[in-house]
C-alpha positions in Angstrom: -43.8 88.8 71.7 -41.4 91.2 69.9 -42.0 91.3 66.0 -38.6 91.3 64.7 -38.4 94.0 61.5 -36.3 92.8 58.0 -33.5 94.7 57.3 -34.9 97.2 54.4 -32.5 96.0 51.9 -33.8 92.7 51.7 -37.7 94.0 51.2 -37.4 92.9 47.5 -35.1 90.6 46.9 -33.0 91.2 44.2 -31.3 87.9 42.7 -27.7 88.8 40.8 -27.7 88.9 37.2 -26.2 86.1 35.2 -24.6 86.9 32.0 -26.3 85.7 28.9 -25.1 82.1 27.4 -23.3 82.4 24.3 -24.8 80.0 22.0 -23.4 76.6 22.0 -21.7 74.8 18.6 -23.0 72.6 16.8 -20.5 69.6 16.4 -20.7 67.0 13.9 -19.2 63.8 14.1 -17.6 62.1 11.5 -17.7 58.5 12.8 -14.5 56.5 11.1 -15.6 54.1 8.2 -16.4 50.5 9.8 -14.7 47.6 8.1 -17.6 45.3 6.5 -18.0 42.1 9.2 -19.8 39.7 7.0 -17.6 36.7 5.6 -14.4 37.2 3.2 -15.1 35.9 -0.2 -13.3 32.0 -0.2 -10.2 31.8 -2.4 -10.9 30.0 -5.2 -8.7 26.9 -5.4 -8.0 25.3 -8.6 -8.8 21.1 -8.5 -6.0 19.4 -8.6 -5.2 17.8 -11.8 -4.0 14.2 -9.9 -6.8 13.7 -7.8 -9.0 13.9 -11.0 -6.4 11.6 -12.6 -6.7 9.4 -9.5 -10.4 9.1 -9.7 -10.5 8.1 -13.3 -7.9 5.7 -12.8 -9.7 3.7 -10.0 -12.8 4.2 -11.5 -11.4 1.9 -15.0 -10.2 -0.3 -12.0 -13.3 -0.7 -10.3 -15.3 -1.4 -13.8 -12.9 -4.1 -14.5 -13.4 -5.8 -11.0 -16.9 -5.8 -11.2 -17.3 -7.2 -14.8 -14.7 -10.0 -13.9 -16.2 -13.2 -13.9 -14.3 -15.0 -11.0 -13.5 -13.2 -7.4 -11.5 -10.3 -7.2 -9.8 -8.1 -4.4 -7.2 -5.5 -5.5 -5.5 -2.7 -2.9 -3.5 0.2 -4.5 -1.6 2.6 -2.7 0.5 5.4 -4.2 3.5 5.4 -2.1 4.1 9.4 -2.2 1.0 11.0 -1.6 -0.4 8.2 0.3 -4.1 8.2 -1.6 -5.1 4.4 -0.9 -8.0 2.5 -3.4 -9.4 -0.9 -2.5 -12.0 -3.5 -3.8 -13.5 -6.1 -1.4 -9.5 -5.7 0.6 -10.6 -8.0 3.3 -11.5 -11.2 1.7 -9.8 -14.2 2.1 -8.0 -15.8 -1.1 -6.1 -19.1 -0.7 -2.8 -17.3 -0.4 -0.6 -19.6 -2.9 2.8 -18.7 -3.3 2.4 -15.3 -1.8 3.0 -16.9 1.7 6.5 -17.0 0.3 7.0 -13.7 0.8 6.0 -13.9 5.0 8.1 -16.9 5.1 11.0 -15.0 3.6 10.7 -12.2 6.5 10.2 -14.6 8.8 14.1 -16.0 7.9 15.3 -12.6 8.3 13.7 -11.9 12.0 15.8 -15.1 12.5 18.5 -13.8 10.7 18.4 -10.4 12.7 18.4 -12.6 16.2 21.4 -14.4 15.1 20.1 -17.7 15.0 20.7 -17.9 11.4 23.0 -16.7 8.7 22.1 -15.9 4.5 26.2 -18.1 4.0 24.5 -21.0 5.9 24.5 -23.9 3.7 22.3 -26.7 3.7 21.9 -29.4 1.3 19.2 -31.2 -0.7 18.0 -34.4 0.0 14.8 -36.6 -0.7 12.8 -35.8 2.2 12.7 -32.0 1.4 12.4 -32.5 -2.6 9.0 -30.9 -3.7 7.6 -31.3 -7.0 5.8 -28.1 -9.1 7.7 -24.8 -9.7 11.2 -24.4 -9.6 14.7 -26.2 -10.6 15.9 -27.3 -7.7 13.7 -30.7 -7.4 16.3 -31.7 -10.2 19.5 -31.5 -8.6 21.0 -34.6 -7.4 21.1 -35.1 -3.3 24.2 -33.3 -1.6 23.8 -30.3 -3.7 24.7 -26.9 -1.1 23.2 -24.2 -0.9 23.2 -21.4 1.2 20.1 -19.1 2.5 20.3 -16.8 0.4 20.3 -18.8 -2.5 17.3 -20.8 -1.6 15.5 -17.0 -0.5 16.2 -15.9 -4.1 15.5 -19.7 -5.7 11.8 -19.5 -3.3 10.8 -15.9 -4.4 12.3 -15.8 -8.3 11.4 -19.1 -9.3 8.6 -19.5 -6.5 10.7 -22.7 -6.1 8.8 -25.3 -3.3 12.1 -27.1 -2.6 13.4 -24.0 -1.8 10.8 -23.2 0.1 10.3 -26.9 1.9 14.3 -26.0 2.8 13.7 -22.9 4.7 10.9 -24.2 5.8 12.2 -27.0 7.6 15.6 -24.5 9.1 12.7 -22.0 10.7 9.9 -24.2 11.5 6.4 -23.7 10.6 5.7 -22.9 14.1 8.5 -20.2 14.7 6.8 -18.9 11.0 3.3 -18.6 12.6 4.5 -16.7 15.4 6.1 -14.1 13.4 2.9 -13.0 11.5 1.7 -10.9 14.2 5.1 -9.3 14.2 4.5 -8.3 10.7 0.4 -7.2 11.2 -0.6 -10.1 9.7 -4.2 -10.9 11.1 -5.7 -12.7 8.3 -2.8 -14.5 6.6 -2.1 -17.8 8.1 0.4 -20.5 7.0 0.0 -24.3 7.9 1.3 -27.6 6.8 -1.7 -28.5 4.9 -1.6 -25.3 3.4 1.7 -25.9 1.9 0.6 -28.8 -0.2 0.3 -28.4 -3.9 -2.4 -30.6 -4.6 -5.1 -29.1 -6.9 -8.1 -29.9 -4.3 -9.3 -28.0 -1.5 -7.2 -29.0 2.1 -8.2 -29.1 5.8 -6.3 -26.1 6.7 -5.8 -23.1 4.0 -3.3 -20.6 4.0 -5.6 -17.7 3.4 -4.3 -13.9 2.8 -5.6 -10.6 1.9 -5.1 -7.8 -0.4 -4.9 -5.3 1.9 -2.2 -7.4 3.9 -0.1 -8.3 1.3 0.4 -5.1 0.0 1.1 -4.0 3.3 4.2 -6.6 3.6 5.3 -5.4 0.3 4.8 -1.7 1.5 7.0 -1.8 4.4 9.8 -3.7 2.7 9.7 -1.0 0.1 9.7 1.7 3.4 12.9 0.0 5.0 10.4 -1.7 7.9 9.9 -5.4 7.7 12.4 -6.6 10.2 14.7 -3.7 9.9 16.3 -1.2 7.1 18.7 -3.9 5.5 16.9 -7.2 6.0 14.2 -4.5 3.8 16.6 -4.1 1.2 18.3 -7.3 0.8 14.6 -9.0 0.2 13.6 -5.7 -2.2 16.8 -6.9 -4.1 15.7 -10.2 -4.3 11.9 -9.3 -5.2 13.0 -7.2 -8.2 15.4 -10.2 -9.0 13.6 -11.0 -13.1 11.8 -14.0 -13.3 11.8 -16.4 -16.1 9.3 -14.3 -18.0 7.2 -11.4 -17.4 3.4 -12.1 -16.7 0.7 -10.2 -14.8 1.5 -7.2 -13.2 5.0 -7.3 -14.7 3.7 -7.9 -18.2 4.2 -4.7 -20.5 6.0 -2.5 -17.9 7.2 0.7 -19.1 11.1 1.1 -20.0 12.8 2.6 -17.2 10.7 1.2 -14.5 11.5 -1.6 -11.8 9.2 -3.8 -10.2 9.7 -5.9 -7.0 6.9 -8.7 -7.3 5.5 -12.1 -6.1 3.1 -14.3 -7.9 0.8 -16.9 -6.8 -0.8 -19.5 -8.4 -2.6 -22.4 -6.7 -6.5 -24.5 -6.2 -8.1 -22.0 -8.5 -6.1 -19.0 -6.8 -3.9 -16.6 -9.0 -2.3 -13.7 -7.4 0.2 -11.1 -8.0 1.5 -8.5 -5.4 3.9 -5.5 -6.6 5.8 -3.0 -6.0 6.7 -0.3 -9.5 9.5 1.9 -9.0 8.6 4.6 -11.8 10.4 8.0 -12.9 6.8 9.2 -12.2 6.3 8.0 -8.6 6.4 4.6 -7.0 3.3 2.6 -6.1 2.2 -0.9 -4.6 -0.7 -3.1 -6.0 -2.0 -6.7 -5.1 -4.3 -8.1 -7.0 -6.0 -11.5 -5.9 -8.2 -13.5 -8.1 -10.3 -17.0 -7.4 -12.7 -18.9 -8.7 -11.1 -19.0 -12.2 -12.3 -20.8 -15.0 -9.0 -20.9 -16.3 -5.7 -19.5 -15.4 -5.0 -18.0 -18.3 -7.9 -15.6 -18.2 -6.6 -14.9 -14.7 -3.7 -13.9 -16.0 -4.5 -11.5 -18.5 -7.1 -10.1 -15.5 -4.1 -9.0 -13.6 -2.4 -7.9 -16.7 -5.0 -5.5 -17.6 -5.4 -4.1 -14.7 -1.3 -3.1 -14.3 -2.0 -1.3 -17.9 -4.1 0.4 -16.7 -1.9 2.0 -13.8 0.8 1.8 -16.2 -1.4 4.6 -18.2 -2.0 6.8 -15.0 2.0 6.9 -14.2 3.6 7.0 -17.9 1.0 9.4 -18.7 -0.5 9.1 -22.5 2.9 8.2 -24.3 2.3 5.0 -22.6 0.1 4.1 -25.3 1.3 5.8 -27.9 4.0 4.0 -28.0 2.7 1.0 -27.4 3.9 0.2 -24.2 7.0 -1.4 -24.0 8.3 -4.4 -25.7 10.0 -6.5 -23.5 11.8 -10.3 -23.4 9.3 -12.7 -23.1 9.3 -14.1 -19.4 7.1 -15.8 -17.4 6.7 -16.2 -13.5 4.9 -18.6 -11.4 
């Protein structure tokens, strides 16, 4: 076989030349500064004042419940922040003459359905004369009166006669089934509830704090039944009674209060709301088991300075708190 001969040129190869690398730069980077990632320091947020003011003022409360000899249940709401403060809300209290208050929006649901009128007029007679509180067991038979006179007679002067009247127009049963209506749960009226004998009866009418001051919260909002049946009885609430007791007992000048008392088989009540240049607010307090009304009384009296102190501020008892008519309400 035939040796093939390289081409002479490529007896060595020779590789091209490459020019020389010019040296390369040395860049820094500057990386950009990183934001820190770790929590932001919390504001600081100052308390505020009215809580504190709050706390102390329900704490007084709660010492005076629990050195109170009897039973006590008291629920407090302040009507513009909303802050709530309760002790033992949920027990039952014979309800007294705070059932006068249900009954009274009970008339205006019937009122509202046109079944009956505040210018109706009916008259006094034996069978629905009742003895105890108020003046109209001493009118003669005949006497007139329309609805809204015996509303105002049954909540100012907690007047059974007055009461026995409506009564008798709405029926006890058309009452009862109104409760729910209202959020009532607890509270319950019955005939033998609405004697005023001293003794205990078969069938109590038993209420709550927390469920009276929600009745006297939603008339104060414009909600029980509608906006004016709501004001008409808030008229007739703040109506003054004979003399100023319990919660009403001392008020401030320049404040209102729209109130019910209660006072019956050991019971004595008193649900409110204050209208106050310094915010408005509602309170029930329920006591039971006295040993005597009168220390009762002075309970419930106590306790409404003591609010009075939180809304009028320290000038409350500076000046001595106010000075006002003598009056007394059932």
């Amino acid at each position: 076989m035939a040796e093939i001969a390289a081409p002479a040129s490529l007896g060595k190869a020779s590789l091209p030349s490459v020019p020389a690398a010019e040296p390369f730069a040395t860049a820094v980077l500057v990386a950009p500064a990183t934001p820190s990632i770790g929590p932001a320091p919390s504001p600081v947020i100052a308390p505020d004042p009215r809580v504190a003011q709050w706390e102390t003022m329900t704490g007084e409360l709660a010492k005076m419940a629990e050195r109170y000899p009897g039973r006590v249940s008291i629920y407090m709401k302040d009507l513009k922040s909303g802050r709530t403060w309760m002790h033992h809300p949920d027990d039952l209290f014979p309800a007294a003459s705070l059932i006068k208050v249900p009954v009274m929006i009970a008339a205006f649901y019937k009122i509202r359905d046109g079944q009956l009128a505040l210018d109706e007029r009916m008259a006094i007679s034996r069978h629905n004369r009742v003895g105890g509180s108020g003046s109209l067991k001493w009118r003669p038979d005949g006497t007139r009166l329309t609805v809204r006179e015996l509303l105002v007679h049954m909540i100012n002067e907690s007047d059974n006669t007055a009461t026995k009247m409506v009564l008798d127009r709405l029926g006890i049963g058309y009452v009862q089934q109104q409760f729910p209506r209202m959020g009532l749960l607890y509270t319950g009226i019955y005939e033998e509830g609405m004697s005023i004998k001293g003794g205990r009866v078969m069938h109590e009418n038993y209420t709550t704090a927390r469920e009276m001051t929600a009745l006297m919260d939603k008339i104060y909002m414009g909600q029980a039944v509608d906006k004016v049946s709501s004001e008409v009885m808030l008229e007739i609430l703040k109506k003054p009674k004979a003399v100023a007791s319990r919660l009403a007992k001392g008020m401030p000048v320049g404040w209102e209060i729209a109130h019910k008392t209660g006072l019956l088989r050991q019971a004595c009540h008193d649900s409110a709301v204050f209208l106050t240049p310094h915010g408005d607010y509602v309170i029930t307090v329920l006591t039971g088991q006295n040993r005597s009304y009168s220390t009762a009384k002075d309970f419930i009296t106590k306790v409404a300075k003591v609010t009075f102190k939180h809304y009028a501020g320290p000038q409350y008892y500076a000046k001595g708190g106010t000075r006002r008519k003598a009056r007394a309400a059932r």
